[in-house]
SEPA-720418 format. One record per residue (C-alpha): residue number from 0; residue in one letter; x, y, z. Coordinates in nm, 3 decimals, m for minus. Layout:
BEGIN
[NUM,'a',[X,Y,Z]]
...
***
This chain:
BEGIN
[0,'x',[m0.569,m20.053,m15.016]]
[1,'x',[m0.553,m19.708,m14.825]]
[2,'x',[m0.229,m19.753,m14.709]]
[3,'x',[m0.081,m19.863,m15.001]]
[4,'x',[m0.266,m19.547,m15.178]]
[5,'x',[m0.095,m19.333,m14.893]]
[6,'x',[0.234,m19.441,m15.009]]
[7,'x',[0.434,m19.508,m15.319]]
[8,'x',[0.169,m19.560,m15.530]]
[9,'x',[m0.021,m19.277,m15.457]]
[10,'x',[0.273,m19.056,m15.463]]
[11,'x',[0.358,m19.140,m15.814]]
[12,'x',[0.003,m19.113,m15.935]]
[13,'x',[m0.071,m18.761,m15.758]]
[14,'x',[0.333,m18.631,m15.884]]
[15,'x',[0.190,m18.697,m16.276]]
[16,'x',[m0.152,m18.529,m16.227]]
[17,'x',[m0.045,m18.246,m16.042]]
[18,'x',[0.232,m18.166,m16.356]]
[19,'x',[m0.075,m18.252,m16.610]]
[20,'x',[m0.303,m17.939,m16.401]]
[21,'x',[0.036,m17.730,m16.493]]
[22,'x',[m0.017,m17.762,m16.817]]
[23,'x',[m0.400,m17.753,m16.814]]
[24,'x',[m0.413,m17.421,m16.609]]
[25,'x',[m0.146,m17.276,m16.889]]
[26,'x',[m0.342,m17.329,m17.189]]
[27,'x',[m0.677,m17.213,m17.003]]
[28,'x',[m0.475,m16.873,m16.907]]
[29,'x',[m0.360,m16.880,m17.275]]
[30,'x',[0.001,m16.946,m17.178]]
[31,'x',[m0.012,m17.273,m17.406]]
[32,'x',[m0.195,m17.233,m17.704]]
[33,'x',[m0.224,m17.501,m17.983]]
[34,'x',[0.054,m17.378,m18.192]]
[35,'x',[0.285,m17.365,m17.876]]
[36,'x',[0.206,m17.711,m17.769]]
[37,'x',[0.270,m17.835,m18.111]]
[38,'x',[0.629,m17.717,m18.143]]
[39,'x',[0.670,m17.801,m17.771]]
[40,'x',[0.626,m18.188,m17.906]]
[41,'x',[0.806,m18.192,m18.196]]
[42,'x',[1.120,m18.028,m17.985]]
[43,'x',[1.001,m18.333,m17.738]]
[44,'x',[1.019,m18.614,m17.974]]
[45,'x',[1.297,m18.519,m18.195]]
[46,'x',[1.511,m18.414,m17.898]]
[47,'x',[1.451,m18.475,m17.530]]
[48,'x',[1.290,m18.834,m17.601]]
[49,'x',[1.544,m18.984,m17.787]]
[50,'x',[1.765,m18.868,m17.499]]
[51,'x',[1.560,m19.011,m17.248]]
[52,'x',[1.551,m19.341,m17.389]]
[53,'x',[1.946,m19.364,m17.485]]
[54,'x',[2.038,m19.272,m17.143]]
[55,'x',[1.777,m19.512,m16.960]]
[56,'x',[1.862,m19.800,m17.245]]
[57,'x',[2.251,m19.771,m17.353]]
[58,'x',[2.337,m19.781,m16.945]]
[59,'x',[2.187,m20.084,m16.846]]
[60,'x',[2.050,m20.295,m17.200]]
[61,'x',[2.168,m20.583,m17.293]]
[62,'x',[2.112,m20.786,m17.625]]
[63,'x',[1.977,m21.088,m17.398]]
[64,'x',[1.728,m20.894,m17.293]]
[65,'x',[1.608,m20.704,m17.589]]
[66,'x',[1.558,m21.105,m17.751]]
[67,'x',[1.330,m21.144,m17.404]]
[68,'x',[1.044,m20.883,m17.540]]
[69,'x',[0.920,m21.090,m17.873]]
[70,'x',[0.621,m21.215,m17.648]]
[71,'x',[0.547,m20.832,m17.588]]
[72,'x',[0.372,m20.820,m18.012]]
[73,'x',[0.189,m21.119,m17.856]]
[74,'x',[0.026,m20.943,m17.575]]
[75,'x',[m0.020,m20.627,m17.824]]
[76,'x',[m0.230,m20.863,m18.077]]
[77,'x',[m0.456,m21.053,m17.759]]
[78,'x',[m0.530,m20.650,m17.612]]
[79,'x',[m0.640,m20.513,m17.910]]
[80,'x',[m0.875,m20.827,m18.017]]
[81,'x',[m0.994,m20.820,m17.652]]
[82,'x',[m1.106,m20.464,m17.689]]
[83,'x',[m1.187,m20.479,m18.000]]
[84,'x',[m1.475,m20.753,m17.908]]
[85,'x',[m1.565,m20.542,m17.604]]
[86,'x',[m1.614,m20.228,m17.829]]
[87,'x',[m1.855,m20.426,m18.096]]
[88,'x',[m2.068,m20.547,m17.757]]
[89,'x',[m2.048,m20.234,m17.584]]
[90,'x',[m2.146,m20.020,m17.917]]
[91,'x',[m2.449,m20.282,m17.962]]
[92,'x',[m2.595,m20.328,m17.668]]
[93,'x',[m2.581,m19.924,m17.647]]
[94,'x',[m2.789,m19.909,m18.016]]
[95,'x',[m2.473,m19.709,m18.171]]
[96,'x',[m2.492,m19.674,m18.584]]
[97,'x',[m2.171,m19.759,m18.760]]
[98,'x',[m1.995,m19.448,m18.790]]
[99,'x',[m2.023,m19.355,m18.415]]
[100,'x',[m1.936,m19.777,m18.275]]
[101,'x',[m1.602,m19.698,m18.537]]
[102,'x',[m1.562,m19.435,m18.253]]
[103,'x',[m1.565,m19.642,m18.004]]
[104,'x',[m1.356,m19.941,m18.123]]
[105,'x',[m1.122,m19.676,m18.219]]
[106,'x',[m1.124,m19.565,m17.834]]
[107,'x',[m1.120,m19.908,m17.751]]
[108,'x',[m0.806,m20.047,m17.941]]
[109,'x',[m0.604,m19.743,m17.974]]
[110,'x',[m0.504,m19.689,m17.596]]
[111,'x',[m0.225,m19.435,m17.453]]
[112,'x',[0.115,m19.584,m17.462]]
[113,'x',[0.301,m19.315,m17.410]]
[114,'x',[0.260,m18.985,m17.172]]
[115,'x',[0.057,m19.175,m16.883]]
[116,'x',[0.218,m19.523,m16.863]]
[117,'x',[0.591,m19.362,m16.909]]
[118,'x',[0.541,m19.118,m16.693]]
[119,'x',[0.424,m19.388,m16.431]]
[120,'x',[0.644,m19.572,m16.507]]
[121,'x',[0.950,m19.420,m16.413]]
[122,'x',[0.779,m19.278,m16.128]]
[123,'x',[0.679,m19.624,m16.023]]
[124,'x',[1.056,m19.765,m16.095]]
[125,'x',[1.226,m19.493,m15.849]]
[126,'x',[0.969,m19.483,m15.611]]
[127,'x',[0.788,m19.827,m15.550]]
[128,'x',[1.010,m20.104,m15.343]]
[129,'x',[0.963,m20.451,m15.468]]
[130,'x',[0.981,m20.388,m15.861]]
[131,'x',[1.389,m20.542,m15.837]]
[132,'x',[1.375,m20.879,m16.073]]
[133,'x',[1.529,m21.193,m15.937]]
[134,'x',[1.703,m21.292,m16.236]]
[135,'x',[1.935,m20.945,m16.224]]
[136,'x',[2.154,m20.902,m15.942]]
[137,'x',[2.182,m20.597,m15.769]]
[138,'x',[1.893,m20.469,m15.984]]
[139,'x',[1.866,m20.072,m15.957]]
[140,'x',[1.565,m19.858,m15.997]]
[141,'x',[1.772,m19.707,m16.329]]
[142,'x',[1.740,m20.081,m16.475]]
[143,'x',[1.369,m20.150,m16.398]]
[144,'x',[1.329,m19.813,m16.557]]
[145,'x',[1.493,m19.877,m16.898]]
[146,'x',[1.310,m20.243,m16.896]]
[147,'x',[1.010,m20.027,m16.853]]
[148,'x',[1.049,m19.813,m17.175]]
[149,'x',[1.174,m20.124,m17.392]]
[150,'x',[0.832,m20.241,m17.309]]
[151,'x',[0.614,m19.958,m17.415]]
[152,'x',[0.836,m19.846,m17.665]]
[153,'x',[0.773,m20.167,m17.879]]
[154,'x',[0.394,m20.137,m17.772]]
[155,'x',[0.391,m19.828,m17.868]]
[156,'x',[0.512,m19.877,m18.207]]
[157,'x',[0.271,m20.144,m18.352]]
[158,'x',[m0.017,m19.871,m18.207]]
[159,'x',[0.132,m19.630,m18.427]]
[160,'x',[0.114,m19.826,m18.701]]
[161,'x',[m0.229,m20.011,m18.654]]
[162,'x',[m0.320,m19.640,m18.554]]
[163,'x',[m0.216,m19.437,m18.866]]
[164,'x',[m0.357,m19.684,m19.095]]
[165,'x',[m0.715,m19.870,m18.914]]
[166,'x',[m0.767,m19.601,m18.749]]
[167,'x',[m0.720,m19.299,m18.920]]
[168,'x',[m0.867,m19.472,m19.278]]
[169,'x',[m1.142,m19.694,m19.125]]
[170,'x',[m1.185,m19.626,m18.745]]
[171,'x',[m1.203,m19.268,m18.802]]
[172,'x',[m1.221,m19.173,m19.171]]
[173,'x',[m1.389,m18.826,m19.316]]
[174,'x',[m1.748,m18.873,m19.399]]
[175,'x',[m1.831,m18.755,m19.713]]
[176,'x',[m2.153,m18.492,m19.760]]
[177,'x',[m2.347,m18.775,m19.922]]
[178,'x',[m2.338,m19.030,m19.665]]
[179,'x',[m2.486,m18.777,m19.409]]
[180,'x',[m2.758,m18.681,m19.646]]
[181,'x',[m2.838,m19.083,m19.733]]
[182,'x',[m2.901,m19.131,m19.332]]
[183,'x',[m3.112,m18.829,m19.258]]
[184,'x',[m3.392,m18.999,m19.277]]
[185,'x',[m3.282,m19.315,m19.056]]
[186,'x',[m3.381,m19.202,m18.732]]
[187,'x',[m3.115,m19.358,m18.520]]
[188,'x',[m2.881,m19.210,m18.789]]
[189,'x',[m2.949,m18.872,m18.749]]
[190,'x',[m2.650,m18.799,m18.480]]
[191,'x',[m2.439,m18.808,m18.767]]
[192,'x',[m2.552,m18.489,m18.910]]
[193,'x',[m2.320,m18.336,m18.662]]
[194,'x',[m2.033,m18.465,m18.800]]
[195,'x',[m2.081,m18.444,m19.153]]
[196,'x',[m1.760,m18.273,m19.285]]
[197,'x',[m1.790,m17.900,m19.219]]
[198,'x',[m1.454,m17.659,m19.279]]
[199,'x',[m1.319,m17.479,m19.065]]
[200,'x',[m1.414,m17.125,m19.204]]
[201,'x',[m1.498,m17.020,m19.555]]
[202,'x',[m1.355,m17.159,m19.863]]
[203,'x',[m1.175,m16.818,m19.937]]
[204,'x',[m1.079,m16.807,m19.566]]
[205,'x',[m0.882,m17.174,m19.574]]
[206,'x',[m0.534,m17.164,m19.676]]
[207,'x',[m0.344,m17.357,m19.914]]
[208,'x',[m0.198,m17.575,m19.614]]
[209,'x',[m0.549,m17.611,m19.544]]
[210,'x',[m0.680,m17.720,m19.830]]
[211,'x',[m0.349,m17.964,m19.895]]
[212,'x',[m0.447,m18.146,m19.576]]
[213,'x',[m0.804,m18.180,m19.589]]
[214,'x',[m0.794,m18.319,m19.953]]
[215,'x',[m0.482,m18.542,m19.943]]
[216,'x',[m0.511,m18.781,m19.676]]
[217,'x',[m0.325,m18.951,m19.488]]
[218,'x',[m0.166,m18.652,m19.312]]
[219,'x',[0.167,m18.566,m19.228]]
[220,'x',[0.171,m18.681,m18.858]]
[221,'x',[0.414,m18.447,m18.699]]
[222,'x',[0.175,m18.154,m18.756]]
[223,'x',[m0.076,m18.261,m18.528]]
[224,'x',[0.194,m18.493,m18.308]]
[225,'x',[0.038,m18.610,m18.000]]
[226,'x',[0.211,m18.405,m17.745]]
[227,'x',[0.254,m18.740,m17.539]]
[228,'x',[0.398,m18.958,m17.786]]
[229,'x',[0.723,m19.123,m17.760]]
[230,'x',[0.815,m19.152,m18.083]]
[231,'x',[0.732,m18.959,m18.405]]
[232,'x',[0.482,m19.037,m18.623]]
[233,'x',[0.736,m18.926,m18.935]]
[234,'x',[0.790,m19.269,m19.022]]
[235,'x',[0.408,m19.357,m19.129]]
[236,'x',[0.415,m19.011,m19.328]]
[237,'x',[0.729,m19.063,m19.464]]
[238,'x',[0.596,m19.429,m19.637]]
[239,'x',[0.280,m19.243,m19.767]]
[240,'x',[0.478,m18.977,m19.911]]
[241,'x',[0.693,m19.192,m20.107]]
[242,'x',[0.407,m19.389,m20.262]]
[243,'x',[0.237,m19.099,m20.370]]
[244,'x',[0.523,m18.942,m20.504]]
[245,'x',[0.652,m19.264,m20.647]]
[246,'x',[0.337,m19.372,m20.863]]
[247,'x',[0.414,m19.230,m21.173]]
[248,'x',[0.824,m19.309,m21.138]]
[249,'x',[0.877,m19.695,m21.247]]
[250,'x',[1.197,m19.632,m21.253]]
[251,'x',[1.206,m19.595,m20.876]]
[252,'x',[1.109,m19.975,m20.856]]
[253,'x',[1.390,m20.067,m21.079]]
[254,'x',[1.670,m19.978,m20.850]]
[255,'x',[1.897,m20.284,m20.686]]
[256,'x',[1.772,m20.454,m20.420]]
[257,'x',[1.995,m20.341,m20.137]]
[258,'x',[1.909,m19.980,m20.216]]
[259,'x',[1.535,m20.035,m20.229]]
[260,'x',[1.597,m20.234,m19.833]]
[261,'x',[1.769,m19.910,m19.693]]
[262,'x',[1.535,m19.651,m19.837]]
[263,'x',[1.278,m19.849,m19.663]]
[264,'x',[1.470,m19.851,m19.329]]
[265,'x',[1.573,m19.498,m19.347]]
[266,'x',[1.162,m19.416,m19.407]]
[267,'x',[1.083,m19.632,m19.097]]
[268,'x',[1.336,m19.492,m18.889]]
[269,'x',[1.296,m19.172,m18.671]]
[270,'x',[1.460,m18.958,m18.378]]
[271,'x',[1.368,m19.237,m18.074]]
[272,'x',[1.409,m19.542,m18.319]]
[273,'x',[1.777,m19.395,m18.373]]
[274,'x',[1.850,m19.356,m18.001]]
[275,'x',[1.709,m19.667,m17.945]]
[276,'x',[1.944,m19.807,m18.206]]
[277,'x',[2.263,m19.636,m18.085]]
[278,'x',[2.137,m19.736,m17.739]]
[279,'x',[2.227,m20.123,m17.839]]
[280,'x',[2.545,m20.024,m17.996]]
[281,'x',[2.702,m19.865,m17.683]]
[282,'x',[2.512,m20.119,m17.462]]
[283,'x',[2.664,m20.399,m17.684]]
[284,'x',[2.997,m20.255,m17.692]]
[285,'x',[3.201,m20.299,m17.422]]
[286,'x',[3.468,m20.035,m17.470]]
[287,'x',[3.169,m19.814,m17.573]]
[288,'x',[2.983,m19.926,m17.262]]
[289,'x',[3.280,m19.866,m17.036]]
[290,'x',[3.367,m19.501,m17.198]]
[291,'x',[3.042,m19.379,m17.138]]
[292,'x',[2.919,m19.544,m16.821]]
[293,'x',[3.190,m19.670,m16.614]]
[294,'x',[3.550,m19.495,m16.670]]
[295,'x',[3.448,m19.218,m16.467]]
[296,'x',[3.627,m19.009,m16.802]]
[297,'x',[3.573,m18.717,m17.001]]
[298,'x',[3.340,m18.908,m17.246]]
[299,'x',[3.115,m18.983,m16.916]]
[300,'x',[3.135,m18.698,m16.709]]
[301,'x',[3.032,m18.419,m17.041]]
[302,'x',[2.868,m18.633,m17.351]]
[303,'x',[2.721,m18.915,m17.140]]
[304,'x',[2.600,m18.612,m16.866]]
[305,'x',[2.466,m18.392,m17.073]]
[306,'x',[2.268,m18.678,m17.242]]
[307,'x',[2.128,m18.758,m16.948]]
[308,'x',[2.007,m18.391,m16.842]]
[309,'x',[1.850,m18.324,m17.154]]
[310,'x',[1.689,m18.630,m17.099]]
[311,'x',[1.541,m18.567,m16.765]]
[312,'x',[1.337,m18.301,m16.928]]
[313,'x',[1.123,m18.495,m17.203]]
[314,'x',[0.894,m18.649,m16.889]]
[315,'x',[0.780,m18.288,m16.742]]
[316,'x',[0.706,m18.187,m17.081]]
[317,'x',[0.496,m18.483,m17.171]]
[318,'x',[0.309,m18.410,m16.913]]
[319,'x',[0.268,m18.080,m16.878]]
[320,'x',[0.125,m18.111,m17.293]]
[321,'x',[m0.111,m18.363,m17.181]]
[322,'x',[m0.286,m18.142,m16.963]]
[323,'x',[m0.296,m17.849,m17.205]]
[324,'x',[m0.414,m18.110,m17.463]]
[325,'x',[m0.726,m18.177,m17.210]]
[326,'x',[m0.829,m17.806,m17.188]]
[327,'x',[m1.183,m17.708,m17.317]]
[328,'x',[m1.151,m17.525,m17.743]]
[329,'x',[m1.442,m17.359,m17.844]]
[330,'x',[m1.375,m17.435,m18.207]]
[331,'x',[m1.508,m17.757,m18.267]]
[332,'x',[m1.872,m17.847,m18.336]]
[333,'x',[m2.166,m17.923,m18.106]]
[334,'x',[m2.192,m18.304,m17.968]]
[335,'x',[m2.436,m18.553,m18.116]]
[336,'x',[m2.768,m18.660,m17.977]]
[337,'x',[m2.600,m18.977,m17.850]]
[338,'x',[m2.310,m18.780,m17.723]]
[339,'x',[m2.348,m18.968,m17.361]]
[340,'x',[m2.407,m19.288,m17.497]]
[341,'x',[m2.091,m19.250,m17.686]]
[342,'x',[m1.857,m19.099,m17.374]]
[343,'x',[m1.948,m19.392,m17.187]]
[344,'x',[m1.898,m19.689,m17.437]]
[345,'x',[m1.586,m19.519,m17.512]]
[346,'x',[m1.470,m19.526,m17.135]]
[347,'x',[m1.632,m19.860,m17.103]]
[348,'x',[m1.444,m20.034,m17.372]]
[349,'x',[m1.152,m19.878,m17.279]]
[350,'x',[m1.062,m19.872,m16.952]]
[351,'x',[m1.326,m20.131,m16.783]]
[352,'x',[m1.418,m20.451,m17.015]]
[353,'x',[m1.079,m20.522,m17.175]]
[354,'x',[m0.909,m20.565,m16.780]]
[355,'x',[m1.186,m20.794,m16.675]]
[356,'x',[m1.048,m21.046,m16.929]]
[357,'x',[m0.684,m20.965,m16.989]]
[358,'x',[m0.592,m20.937,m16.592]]
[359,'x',[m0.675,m21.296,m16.537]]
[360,'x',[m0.447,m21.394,m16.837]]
[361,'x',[m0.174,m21.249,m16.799]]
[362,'x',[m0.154,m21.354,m16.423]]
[363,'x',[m0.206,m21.694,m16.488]]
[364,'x',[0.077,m21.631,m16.741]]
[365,'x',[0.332,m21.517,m16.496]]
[366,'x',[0.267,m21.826,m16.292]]
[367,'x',[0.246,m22.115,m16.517]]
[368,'x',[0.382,m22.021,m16.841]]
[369,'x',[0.795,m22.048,m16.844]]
[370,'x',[0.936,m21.695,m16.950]]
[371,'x',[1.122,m21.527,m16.740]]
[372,'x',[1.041,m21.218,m16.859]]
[373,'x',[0.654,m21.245,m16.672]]
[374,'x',[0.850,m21.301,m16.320]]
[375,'x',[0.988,m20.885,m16.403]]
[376,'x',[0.755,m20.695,m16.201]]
[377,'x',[0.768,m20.388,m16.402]]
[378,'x',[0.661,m20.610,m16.696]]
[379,'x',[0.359,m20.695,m16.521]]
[380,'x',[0.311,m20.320,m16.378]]
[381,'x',[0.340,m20.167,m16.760]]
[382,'x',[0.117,m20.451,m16.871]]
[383,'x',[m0.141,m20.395,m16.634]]
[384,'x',[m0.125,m19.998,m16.692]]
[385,'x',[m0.108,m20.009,m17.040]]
[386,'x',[m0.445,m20.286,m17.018]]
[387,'x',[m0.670,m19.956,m16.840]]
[388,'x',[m0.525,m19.726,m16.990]]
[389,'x',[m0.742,m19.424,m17.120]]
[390,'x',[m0.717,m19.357,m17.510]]
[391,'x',[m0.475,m19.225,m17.662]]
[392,'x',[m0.486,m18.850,m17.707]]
[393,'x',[m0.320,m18.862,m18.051]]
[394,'x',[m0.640,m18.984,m18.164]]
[395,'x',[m0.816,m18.599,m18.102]]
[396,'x',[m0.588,m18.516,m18.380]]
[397,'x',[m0.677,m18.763,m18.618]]
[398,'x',[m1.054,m18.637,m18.530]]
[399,'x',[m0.988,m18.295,m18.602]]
[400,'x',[m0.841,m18.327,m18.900]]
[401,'x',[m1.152,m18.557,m19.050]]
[402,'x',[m1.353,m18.385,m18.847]]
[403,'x',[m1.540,m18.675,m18.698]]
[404,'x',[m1.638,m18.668,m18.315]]
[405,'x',[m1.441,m18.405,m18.213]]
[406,'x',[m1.685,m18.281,m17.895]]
[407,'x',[m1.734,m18.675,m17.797]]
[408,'x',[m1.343,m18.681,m17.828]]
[409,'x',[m1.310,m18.409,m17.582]]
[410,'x',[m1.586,m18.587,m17.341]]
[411,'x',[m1.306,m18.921,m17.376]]
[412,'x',[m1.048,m18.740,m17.259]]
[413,'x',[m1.173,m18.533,m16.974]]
[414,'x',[m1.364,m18.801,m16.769]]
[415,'x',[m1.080,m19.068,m16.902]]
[416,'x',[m0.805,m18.861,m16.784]]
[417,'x',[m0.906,m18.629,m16.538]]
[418,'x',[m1.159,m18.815,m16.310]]
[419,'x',[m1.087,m19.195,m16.436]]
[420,'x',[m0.687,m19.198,m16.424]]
[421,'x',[m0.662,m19.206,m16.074]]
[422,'x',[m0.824,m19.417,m15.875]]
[423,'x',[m0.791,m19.676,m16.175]]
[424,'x',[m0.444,m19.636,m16.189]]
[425,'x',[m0.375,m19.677,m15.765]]
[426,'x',[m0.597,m19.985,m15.815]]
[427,'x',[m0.408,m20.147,m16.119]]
[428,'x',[m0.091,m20.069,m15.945]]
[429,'x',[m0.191,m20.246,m15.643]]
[430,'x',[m0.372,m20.529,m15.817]]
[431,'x',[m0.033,m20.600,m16.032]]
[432,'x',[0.160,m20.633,m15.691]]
[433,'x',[m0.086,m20.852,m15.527]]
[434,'x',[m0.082,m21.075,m15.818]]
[435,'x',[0.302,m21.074,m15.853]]
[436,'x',[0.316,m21.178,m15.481]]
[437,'x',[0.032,m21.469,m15.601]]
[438,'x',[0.250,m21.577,m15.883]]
[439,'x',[0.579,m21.644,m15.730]]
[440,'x',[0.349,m21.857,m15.419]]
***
């Protein structure tokens, strides 16, 4: 285990914290404040992303292999009922009231699919020997890194959805005035008096964005856009939108049926969806393919190029938010009274319980169930990392805005990210190897 944390491995996980204390020690010196980050992601998702992923997809994908991934939603729906069970034990056994074990599943289920694992993940493809899959020949670290991002790119988008609905309406909903004042006398209740809705200044003070957003959920999820997130959350906002503003227009409903199928599409689709999309086009085309990959022409050597270089700056910037994302704000409330109690199921659920289970299965997957897509050792790698995980930090935005748990939030993502990431990360690494190496015995 030492050795194998003095090299690849441990190169790869220190290269991704060391960029995440960048951006940590810029918003502390006030270099990065939330505003900045903000626009930083949008420019991120809407731009450098959907670069990244056309020039890591359209060079290397295949439509074989993007029909490989449909037992990827399977894994998706046994993860989240695994730590979904481990966050109604943990929240239990830990005397939690309702509001505050919604925190915790929400912890639990909604893990980080995007800055950590993807940064990892490429740093894992170019880095770590033994990743090549059998089934490709003359695999290259540029294909086990565009395998890598089909896979949490289609993980990523059911969490956005489960996410933006479950969590932000259920998990982690506003609490009205009333329910705080119906608990105050339940004493293991009383923690929630700290998160009872509470503006952020005066009622003259707010402004009319202000009030628009605290009164007419669910938000527009590109204002508060996780600075780590792959893709955009515009397509969740987008459906909301159109059912509010559709409810008094029947006449919307009436138009044909092939209209009604592409405004839907159009709503679901954003920035990396599009790349992606494009991405199969040119992959699937072979004239396309050979234009932009192989002719060694103008098409390759300025379009294709320049693709790629705007590309190779979307990872640095995840990162580099991530860390600013983890810095200390004085502007949120105090913790609760159970404020430990809830840090630690949080972690628990998380990052500990769910791989205790799920590690077992999915190696006895890759060596008795017959898809070839479980003998890819970066499928098992991204499984593994996406498995521990810490929660996702798109999640501190949803708090803020219902202003629910925002100090406990903080408290997840400090000792998640900054001590936990790690050492649990050079473990999972080395554990998916080892079991690889098991499997194909």
């Amino acid at each position: 285990m030492l050795a194998t944390f003095k090299g690849f491995q441990g190169r790869a996980v220190t290269e991704v914290v060391i960029i995440c204390l960048a951006g940590f020690w810029a918003a502390k010196t006030g270099l990065l404040n939330n505003e900045a980050t903000k626009i930083i992601s949008r420019l991120n998702v809407d731009l450098f992303t959907p670069a990244l992923i056309f020039s890591k997809l359209a060079s290397s994908l295949s439509f074989q292999k993007v029909l490989e991934v449909i037992v990827i939603p399977i894994f998706y729906a046994l993860i989240t009922g695994i730590s979904y069970v481990a966050a109604l034990w943990v929240s239990s056994l830990l005397g939690l009231s309702e509001p505050e074990a919604n925190f915790v599943t929400a912890m639990a289920v909604f893990g980080n699919s995007n800055s950590l694992p993807v940064s990892l993940t490429l740093a894992l493809a170019y880095t770590l020997p033994g990743l090549e899959w059998d089934e490709i020949e003359n695999d290259t670290p540029d294909q086990i890194a565009s395998r890598g991002l089909i896979y949490l790119l289609i993980f990523q988008q059911l969490g956005q959805v489960l996410r933006w609905s479950w969590g932000y309406n259920t998990l982690l909903k506003r609490r009205s005035p009333s329910v705080g004042i119906a608990l105050d006398d339940d004493p293991e209740s009383q923690s929630l008096e700290t998160h009872r809705p509470s503006s952020y200044g005066s009622a003259d003070e707010q402004s009319d964005e202000e009030r628009r957003l605290l009164s007419h959920p669910p938000p527009n999820p590109d204002r508060w856009s996780e600075g780590s997130s792959i893709t955009s959350h515009e397509s969740v906002s987008k459906s909301a939108n159109i059912d509010i503003e559709t409810e008094n227009q029947p006449a919307e409903d009436e138009r044909p049926l092939p209209l009604r199928i592409w405004s839907k599409f159009l709503s679901a689709m954003n920035p990396p969806l599009w790349s992606m999309l494009i991405a199969i086009i040119v992959a699937s085309v072979p004239k396309l393919r050979y234009e932009f990959y192989e002719k060694q022409g103008f098409i390759q050597n300025t379009l294709a190029l320049a693709i790629k270089q705007l590309g190779s700056v979307s990872i640095p910037l995840i990162l580099v938010v991530l860390g600013a994302n983890l810095a200390p704000s004085q502007d949120i409330p105090p913790a609760s009274p159970h404020y430990s109690k809830i840090v630690f199921g949080s972690l628990v659920s998380r990052m500990v319980l769910p791989s205790i289970v799920l590690l077992p299965v999915i190696t006895l997957c890759a060596k008795y169930v017959g898809l070839s897509i479980l003998d890819d050792p970066i499928f098992l790698v991204t499984s593994f990392l996406l498995i521990t995980s810490p929660p996702a930090i798109q999640l501190s935005q949803i708090c803020q805005l219902n202003e629910v748990f925002q100090k406990e939030m903080v408290g997840v993502l400090f000792y998640g990210y900054a001590v936990l990431t790690l050492p649990v990360t050079i473990v999972i690494v080395v554990s998916a190897l080892e079991c690889l190496k098991w499997a194909k015995m």
